[in-house]
C-alpha positions as CSV (number, residue, x, y, z in Angstrom):
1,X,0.0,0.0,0.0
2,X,1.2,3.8,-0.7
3,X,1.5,6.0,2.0
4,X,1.4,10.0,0.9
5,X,5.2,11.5,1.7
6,X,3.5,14.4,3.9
7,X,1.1,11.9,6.1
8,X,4.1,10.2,6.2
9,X,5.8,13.0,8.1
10,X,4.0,11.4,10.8
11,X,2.2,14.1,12.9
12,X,4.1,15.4,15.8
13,X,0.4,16.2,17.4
14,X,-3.0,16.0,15.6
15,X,-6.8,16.3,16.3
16,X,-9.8,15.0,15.2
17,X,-13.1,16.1,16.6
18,X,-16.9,16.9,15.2
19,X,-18.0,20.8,16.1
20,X,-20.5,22.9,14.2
21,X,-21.6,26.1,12.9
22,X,-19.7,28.8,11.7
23,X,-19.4,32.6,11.4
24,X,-17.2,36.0,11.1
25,X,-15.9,39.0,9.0
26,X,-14.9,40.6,5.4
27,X,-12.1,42.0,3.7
28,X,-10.4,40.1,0.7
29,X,-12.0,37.7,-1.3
30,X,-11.2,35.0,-3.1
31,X,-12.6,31.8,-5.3
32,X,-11.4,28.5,-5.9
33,X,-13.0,25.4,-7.5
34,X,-14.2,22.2,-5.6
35,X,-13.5,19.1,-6.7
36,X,-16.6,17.4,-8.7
37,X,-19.0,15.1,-6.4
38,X,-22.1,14.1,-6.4
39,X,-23.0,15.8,-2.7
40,X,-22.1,15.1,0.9
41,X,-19.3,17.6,2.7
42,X,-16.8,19.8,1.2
43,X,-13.2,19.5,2.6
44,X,-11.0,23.1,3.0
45,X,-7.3,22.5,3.9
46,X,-5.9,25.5,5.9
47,X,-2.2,25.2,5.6
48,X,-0.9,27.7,9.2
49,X,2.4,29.0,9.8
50,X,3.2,31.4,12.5
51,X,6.5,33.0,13.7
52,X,8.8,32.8,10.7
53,X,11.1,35.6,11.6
54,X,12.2,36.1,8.0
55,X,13.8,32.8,8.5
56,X,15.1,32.4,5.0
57,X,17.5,29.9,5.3
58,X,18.0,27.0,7.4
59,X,18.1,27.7,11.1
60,X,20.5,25.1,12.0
61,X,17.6,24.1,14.6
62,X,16.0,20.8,15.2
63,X,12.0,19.8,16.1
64,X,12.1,17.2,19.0
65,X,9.7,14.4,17.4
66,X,8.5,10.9,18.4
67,X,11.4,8.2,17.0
68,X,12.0,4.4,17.8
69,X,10.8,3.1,21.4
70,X,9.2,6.2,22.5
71,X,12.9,7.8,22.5
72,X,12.7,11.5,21.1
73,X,14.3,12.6,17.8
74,X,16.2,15.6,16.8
75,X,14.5,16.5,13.5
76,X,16.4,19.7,11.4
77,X,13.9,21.7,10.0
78,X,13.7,24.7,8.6
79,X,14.6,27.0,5.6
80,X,12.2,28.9,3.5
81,X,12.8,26.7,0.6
82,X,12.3,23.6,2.1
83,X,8.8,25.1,3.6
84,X,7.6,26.3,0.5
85,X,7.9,22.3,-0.8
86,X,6.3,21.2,2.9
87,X,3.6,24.1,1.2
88,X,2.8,22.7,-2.5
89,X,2.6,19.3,-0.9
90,X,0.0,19.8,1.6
91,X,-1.6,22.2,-1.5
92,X,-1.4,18.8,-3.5
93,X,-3.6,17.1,-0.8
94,X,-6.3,19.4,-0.5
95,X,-8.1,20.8,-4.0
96,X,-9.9,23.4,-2.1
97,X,-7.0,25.1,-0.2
98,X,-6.0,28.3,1.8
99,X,-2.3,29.0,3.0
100,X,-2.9,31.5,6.6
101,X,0.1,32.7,9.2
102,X,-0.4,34.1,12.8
103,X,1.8,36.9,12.8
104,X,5.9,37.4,12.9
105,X,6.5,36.9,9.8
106,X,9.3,39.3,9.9
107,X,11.6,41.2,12.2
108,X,13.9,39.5,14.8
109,X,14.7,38.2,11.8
110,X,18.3,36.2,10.1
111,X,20.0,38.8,8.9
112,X,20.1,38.2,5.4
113,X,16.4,39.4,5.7
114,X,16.5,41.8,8.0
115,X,19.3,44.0,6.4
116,X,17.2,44.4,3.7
117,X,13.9,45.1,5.6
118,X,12.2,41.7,5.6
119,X,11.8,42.5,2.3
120,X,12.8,38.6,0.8
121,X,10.5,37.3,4.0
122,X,7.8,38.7,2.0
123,X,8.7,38.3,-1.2
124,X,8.8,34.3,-0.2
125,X,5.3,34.4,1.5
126,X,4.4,35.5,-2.0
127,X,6.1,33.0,-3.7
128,X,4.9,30.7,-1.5
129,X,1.1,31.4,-2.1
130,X,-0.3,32.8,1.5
131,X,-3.1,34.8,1.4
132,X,-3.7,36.4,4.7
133,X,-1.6,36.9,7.8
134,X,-2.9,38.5,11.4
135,X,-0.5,41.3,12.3
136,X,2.0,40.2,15.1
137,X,3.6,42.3,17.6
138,X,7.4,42.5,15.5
139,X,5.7,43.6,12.7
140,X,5.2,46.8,14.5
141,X,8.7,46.5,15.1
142,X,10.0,49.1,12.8
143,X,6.6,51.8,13.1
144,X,3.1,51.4,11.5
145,X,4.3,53.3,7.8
146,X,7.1,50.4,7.0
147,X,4.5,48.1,7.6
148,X,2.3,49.5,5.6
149,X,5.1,49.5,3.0
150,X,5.4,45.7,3.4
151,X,1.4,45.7,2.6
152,X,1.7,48.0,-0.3
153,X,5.0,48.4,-2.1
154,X,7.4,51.0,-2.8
155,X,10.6,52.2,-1.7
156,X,9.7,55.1,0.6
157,X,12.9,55.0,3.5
158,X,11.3,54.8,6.8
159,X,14.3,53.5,8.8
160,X,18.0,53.6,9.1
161,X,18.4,51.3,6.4
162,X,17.6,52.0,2.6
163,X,14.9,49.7,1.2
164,X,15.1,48.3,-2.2
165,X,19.3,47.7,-2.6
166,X,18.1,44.7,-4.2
167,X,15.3,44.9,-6.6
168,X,12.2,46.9,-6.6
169,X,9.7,45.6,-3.8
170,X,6.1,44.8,-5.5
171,X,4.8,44.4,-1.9
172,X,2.7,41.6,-0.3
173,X,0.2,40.2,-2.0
174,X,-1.4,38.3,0.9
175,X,-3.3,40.7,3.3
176,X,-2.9,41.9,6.4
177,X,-5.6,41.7,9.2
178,X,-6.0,43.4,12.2
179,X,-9.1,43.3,13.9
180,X,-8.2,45.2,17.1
181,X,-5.7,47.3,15.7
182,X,-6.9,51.1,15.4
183,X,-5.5,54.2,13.9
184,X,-6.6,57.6,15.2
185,X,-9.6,57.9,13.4
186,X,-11.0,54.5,15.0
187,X,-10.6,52.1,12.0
188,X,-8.4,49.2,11.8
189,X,-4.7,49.7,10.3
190,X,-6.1,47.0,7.9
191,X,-8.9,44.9,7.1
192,X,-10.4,43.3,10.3
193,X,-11.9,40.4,8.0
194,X,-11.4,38.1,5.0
195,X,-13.5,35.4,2.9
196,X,-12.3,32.8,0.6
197,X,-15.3,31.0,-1.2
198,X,-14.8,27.0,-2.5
199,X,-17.1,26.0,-5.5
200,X,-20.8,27.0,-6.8
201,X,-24.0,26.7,-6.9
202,X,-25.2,23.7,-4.1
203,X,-21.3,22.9,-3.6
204,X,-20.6,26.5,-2.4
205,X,-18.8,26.9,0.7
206,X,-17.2,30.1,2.5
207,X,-14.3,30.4,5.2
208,X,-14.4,33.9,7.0
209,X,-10.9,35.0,8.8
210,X,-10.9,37.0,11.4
211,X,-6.9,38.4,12.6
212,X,-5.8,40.2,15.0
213,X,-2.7,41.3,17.4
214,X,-2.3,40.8,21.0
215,X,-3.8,43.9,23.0
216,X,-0.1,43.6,24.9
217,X,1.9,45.2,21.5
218,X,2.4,48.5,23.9
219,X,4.4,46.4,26.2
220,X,6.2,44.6,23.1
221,X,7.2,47.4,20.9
222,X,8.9,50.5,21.4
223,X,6.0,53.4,22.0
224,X,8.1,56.1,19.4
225,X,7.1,52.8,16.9
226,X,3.3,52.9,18.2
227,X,2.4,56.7,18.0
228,X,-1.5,56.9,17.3
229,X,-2.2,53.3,17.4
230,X,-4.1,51.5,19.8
231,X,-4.7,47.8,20.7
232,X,-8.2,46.7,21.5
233,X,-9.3,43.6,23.5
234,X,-8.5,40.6,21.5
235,X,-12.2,38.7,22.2
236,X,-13.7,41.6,21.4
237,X,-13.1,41.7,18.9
238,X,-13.5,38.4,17.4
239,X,-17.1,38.1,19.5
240,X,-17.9,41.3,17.2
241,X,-16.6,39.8,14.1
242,X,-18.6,36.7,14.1
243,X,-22.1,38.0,13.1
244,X,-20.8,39.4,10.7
245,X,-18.9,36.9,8.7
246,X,-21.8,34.7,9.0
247,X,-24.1,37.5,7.9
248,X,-21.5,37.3,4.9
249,X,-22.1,33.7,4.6
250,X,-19.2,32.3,6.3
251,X,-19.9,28.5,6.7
252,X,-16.6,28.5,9.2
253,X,-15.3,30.9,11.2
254,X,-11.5,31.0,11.5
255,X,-9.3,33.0,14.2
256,X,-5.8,34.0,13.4
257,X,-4.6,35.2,16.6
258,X,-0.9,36.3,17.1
259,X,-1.2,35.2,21.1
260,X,-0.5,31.7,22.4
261,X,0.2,29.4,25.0
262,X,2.4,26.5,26.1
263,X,1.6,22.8,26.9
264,X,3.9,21.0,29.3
265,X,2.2,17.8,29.6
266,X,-0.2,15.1,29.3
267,X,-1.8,14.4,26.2
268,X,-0.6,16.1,23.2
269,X,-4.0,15.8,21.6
270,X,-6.0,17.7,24.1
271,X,-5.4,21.1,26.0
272,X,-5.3,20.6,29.1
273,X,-2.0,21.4,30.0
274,X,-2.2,24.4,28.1
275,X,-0.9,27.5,30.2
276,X,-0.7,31.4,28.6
277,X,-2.8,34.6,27.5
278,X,-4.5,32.6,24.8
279,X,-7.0,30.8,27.4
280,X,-8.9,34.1,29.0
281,X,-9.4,34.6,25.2
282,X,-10.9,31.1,24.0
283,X,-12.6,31.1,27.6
284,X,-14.4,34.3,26.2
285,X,-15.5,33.8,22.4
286,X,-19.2,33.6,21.8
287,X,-20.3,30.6,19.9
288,X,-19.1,30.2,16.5
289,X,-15.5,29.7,15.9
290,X,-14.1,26.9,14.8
291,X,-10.3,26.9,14.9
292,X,-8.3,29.3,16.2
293,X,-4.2,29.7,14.5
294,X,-2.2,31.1,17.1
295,X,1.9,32.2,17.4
296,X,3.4,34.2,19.5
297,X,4.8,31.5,22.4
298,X,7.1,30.0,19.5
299,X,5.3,26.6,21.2
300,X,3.9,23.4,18.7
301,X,0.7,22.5,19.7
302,X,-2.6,20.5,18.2
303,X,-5.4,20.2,20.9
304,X,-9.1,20.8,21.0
305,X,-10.0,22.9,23.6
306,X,-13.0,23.1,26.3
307,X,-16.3,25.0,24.2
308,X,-16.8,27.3,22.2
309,X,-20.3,28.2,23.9
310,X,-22.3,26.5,21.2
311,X,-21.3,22.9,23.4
312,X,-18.6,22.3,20.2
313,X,-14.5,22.1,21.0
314,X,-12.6,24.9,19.6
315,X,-9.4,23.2,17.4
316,X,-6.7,25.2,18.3
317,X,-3.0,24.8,16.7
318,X,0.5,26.7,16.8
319,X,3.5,26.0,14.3
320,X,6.3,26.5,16.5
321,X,8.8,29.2,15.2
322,X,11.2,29.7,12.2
323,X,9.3,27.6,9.6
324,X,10.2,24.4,11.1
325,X,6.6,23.3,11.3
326,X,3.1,23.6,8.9
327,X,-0.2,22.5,10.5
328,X,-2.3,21.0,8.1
329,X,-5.8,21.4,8.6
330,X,-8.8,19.8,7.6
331,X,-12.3,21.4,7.7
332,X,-15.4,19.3,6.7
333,X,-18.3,21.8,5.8
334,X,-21.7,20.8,5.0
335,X,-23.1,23.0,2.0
336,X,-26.4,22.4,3.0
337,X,-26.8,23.0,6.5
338,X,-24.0,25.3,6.4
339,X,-22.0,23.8,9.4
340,X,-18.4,22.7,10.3
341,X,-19.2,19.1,11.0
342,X,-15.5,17.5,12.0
343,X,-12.1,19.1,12.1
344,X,-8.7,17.5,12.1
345,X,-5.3,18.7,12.0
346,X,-1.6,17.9,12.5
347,X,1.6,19.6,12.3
348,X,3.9,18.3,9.6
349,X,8.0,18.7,10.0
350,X,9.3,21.0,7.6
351,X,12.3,18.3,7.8
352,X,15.8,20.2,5.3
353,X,19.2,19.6,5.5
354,X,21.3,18.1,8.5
355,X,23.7,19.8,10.8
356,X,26.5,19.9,12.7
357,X,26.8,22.0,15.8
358,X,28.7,22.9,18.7
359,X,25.4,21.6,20.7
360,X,25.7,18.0,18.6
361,X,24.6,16.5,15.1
362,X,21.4,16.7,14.2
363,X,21.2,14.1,11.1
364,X,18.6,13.6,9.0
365,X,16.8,10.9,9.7
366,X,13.8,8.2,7.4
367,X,11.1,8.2,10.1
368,X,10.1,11.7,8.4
369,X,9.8,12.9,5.0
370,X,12.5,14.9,4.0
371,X,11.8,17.9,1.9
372,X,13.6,19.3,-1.0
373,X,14.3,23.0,-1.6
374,X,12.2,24.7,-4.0
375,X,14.2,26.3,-6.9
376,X,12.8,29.6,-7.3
377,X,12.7,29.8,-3.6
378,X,16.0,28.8,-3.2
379,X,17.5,31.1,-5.7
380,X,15.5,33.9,-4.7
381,X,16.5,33.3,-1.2
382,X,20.5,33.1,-2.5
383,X,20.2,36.6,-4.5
384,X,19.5,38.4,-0.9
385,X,21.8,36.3,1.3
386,X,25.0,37.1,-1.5
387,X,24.1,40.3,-1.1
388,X,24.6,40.6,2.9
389,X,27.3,37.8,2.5
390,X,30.0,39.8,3.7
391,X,28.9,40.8,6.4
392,X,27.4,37.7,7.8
393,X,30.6,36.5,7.7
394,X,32.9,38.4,9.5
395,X,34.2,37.5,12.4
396,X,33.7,39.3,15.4
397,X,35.6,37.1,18.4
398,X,36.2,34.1,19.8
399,X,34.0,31.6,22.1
400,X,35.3,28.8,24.6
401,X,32.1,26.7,23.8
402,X,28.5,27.4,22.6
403,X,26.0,29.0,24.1
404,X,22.1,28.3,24.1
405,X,19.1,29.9,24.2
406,X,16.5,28.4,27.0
407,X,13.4,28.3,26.8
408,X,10.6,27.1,29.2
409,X,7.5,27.7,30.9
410,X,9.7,30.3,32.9
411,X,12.3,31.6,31.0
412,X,15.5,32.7,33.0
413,X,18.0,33.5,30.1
414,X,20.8,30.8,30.3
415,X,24.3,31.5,30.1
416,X,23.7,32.8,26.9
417,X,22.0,35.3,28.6
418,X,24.3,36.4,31.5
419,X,27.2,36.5,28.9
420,X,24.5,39.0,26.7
421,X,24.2,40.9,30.2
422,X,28.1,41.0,31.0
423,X,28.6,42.7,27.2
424,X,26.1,45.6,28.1
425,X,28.0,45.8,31.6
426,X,30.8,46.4,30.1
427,X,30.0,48.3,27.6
428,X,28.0,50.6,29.9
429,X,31.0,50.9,33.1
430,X,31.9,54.5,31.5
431,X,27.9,55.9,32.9
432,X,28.9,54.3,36.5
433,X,26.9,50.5,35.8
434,X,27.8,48.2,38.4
435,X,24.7,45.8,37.2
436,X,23.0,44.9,34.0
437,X,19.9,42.9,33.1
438,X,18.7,41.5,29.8
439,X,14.7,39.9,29.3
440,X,15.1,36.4,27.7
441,X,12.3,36.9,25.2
442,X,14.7,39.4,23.8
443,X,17.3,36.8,23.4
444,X,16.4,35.6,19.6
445,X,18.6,32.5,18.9
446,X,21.8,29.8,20.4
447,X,25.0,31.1,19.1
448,X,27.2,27.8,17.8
449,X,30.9,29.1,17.1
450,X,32.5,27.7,14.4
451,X,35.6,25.9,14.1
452,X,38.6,27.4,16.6
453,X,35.6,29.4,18.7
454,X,35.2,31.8,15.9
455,X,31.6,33.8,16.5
456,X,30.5,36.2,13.2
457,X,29.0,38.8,13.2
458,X,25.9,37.3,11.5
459,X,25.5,35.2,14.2
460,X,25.6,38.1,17.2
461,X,22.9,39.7,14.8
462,X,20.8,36.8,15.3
463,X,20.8,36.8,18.6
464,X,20.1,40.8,18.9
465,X,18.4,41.6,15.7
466,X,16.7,45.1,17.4
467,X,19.4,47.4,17.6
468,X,18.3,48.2,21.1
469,X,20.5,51.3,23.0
470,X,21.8,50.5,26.2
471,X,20.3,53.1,29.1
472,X,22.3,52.8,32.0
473,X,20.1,54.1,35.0
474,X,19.9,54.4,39.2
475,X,17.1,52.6,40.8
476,X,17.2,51.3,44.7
477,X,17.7,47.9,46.0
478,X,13.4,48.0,46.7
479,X,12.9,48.8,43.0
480,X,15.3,45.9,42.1
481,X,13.6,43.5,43.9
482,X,10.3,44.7,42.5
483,X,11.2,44.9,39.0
484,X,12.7,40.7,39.1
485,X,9.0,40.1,41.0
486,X,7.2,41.7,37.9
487,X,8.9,39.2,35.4
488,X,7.8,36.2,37.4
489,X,4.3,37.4,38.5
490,X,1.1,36.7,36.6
491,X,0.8,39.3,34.1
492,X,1.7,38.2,30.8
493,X,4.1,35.8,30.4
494,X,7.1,34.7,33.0
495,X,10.7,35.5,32.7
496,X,13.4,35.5,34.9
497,X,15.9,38.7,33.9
498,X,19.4,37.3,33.1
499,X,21.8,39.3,35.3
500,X,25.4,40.2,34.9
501,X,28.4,38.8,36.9
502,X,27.7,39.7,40.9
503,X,24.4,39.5,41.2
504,X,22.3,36.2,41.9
505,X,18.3,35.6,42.9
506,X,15.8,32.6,44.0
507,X,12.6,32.8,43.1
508,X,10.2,29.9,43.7
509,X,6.9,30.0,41.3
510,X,4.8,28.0,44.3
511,X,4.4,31.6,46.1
512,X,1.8,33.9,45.6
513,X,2.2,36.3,42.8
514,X,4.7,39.5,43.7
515,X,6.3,37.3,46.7
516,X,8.1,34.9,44.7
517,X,11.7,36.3,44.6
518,X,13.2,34.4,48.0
519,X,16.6,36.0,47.8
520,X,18.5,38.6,46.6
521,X,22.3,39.5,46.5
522,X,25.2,41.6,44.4
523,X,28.8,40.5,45.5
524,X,27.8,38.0,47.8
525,X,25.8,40.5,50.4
526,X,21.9,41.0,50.4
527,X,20.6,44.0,48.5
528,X,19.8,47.0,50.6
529,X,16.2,47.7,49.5
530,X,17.5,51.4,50.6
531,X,20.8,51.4,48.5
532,X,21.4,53.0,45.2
533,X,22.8,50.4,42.3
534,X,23.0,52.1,38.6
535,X,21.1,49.3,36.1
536,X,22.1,48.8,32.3
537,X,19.3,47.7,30.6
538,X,18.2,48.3,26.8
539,X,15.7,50.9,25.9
540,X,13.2,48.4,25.3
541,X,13.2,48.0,28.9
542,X,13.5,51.5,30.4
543,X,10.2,52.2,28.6
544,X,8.7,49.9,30.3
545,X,8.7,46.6,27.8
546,X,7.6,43.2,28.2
547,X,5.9,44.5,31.4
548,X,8.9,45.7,33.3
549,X,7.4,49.2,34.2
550,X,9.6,49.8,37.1
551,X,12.3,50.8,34.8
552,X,10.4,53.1,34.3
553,X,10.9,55.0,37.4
554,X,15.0,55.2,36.7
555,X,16.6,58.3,37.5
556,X,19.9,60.1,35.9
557,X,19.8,57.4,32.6
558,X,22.3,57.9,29.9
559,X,22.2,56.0,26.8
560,X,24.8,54.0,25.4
561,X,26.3,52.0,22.4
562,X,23.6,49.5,20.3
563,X,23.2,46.2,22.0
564,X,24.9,44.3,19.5
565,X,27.7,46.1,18.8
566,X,28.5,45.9,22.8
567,X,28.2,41.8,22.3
568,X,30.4,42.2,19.8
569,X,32.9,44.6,21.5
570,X,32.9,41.9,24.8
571,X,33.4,39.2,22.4
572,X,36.8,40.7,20.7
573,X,38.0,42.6,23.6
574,X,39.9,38.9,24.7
575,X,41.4,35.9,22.8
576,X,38.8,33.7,23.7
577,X,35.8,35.0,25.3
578,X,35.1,32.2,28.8
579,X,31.3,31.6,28.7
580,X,29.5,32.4,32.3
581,X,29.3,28.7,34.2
582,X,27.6,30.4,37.4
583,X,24.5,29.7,38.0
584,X,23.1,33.3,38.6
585,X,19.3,32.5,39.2
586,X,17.8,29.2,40.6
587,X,14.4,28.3,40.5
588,X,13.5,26.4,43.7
589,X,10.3,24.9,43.0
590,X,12.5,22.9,40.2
């Protein structure tokens, strides 16, 4: 018997559940033709990505899949040539298709795409035939009017860098949504709503999208980026957009959300170990949606999840991060009554080239398909990475080992992030630092040096892709302890600040919220709550981002050198830069 290549790619997680009804609303429309039958349901494949971060090529990072014995595999994945293929051959599968994303499709971004404003990350969502995207928080990144460039074309320069330097850019030809996005005048940046209709006559059927940002961007984005926009609540606005895609004749309504969550345990297939912002939404939707594509968390899930208050299970799914993962969905409509009547999905391994790295080899391995690169793609892909070639190469120091990024439920940083906080330290001595702090989500990417240590500078840019200033600022031992108590408390998501060399904490997550930092202490003595300390931190921080208000409150700041260019000023400043071994902040509840 013949097995198709992409089932094949066994499913890392999947679904398969009835629900019903449908509804939500317009924007961009779009027809494609059903496959000739006789009657019965209609089947719509929604293809989802999220959270590619203008990952062009390869990102040297592996998906941790089910192998022999129940033992875990190290899958490489990854590379926007190798997704497109995953792409046409889940397009191949489903006559009546519809390719979607969740948001971060660029910025924080490899660098062969961000030097040249994202512009080849949408120039391969083109190519690769998606047709709407929900607006993530990055893509506010570099301010509302180089967005709208991405939507619409041209080479207007908006930034430091000069768009263009490679070809003319034509613009996206998918469409932006954002539902709870609003300009001053009160409407939406773009379209709230789209529609994509299957077929005619009796074997007519009609997906409404609904997309929208997280109502947290303000905390994500540098405010100078965010002048005159707002950020509505998220089930809002959905709730709002329901009636009105079914009033459009929506036969399914479909949420792409950039907001998430993360599953720790249990069973993959259902979501109840799910954790993050994404439940007080779902927990809040009227009846009516059917599947919900989220991002944000850079998690993998597949899970159906409690009711959608018509009594039917909301199919929820997540792609991961870098294009290392496509869900492949499965809607079954019924023409005639109109209804979603069973939903299924999976998330396929986007499985390219093997690796070697300072972390281990990651082989490629028969238990899943392996994909082969697109040529356009892939040529595209190589006309923009030539051009930044030379200075993704370059070295910029030396490492005694790699160093990787963590991530977790609650993130604390790693070494990688105590080295990233010594650099602005150092960098920052000159405005009287004697402590610096960097947030872990801020932290992009592991850096593997190459043979004899050797770090580039291509590689430093993928770990600090924002060009963040340092602000070096004087806060008292009481704000300090404050400021380490908002990352681990329960607004928003959890994250233990990396600190630089000298100072160490305990926090224990099993303590009420605000009272879970247990100790405290810069060169080996408790902080005095009524002591002075000047704090490095970058400006993303001192205005207050990813929830860290109380940096806020600094007094005398000065600003300093870019982020990056401080990592790689602590990198070349010795032979061989040591990586940090000290453990700086312990979890106790571990």
């Amino acid at each position: 018997m013949t097995r198709n290549p992409v089932r094949l790619a066994a499913p890392l997680t999947f679904a398969a559940l009835l629900a019903a009804c449908a509804t939500q609303p317009t924007g961009h429309h779009a027809a494609a033709p059903v496959a000739a039958s006789a009657g019965g349901p209609v089947e719509v494949g929604i293809i989802a990505i999220n959270d590619f971060h203008g990952a062009l090529e390869p990102p040297k990072a592996a998906v941790m899949a089910p192998g022999p014995d129940g033992k875990a595999v190290a899958v490489p994945a990854g590379g926007a040539a190798w997704l497109a293929s995953a792409v046409d051959a889940l397009k191949a599968e489903h006559p009546n298709h519809v390719v979607v994303a969740a948001g971060d499709l660029t910025s924080a971004s490899q660098l062969a795409s961000s030097l040249h404003l994202d512009e080849p990350a949408v120039g391969v969502m083109n190519r690769i035939g998606l047709e709407f995207n929900a607006v993530g928080n990055h893509e506010f990144d570099r301010g509302p009017k180089e967005l709208l460039r991405l939507q619409n074309g041209g080479c207007e320069k908006n930034t430091r860098l000069a768009p263009c330097t490679v070809e003319s850019f034509k613009g996206a030809t998918y469409k932006y949504l954002s539902a709870s996005t609003f300009g001053p005048d009160g409407t939406t940046l773009f379209p709230a709503t789209g529609l994509k209709t299957f077929g005619q006559g009796a074997r007519k059927v009609t997906v409404g999208f609904v997309g929208l940002s997280l109502k947290t961007v303000p905390s994500l984005v540098s405010p100078k980026q965010l002048t005159g926009l707002t950020f509505g609540d998220e089930a809002d606005a959905i709730n709002k957009a329901i009636p009105l895609l079914k009033a459009q004749g929506a036969d399914a309504v479909v949420v792409l959300i950039h907001q998430g969550g993360k599953t720790t345990e249990g069973d993959p297939d259902t979501c109840d170990a799910l954790t993050g912002d994404i439940k007080p939404i779902l927990d809040r939707l009227n009846p009516g949606v059917d599947l919900v594509v989220s991002g944000h968390t850079h998690w993998q899930y597949v899970c159906h999840y409690g009711r959608s208050g018509d009594g039917t299970p909301i199919l929820l799914t997540s792609a991961g991060v870098y294009g290392k993962l496509v869900t492949d969905i499965t809607l079954t409509i019924d023409p005639a009554t109109h209804k979603v009547i069973a939903k299924r999905a999976h998330n396929v391994i986007v499985q390219s080239p093997g690796y070697t790295s300072a972390r281990g080899d990651a082989p490629n391995t028969p238990l899943y398909t392996q994909f082969q690169p697109r040529a356009d793609i892939a040529a595209y892909v190589g006309r923009y990475v030539q051009d930044a070639q030379g200075l993704i190469s370059r070295p910029v120091g030396r490492l005694s080992g790699a160093v990787a990024k963590v991530e977790g439920v609650v993130e604390t940083g790693g070494t990688l992030g105590n080295l990233i906080a010594d650099s602005q330290l150092a960098a920052s001595r000159d405005a009287g630092a004697q402590i610096a702090f960097t947030n872990p989500f801020g932290i992009r990417t592991t850096v593997d040096p190459g043979p004899g240590g050797v770090v580039t500078f291509g590689q430093v840019y993928a770990v600090e892709p924002f060009n963040n200033e340092l602000v070096t600022m004087t806060l008292t031992g009481a704000q300090l302890r404050s400021v380490i108590e908002q990352g681990l408390d329960d607004t928003g998501q959890k994250q233990g600040l990396a600190p630089s060399a000298g100072l160490t904490y305990s926090f224990d997550m099993r303590r009420p919220s605000g009272q879970r930092l247990v100790s405290l202490t810069f060169n080996g003595k408790p902080i005095d709550p009524a002591a002075r300390y000047r704090v490095t931190v970058v400006n993303f921080l001192a205005e207050g981002g990813d929830d860290f208000t109380i940096f806020k409150q600094g007094t005398d700041t000065v600003r300093g050198m870019v982020d990056n260019e401080a990592f790689q000023q602590w990198l070349g400043s010795v032979p061989v830069r040591q990586v940090p071994m000290e453990t700086r902040s312990v979890r106790l509840d571990k």
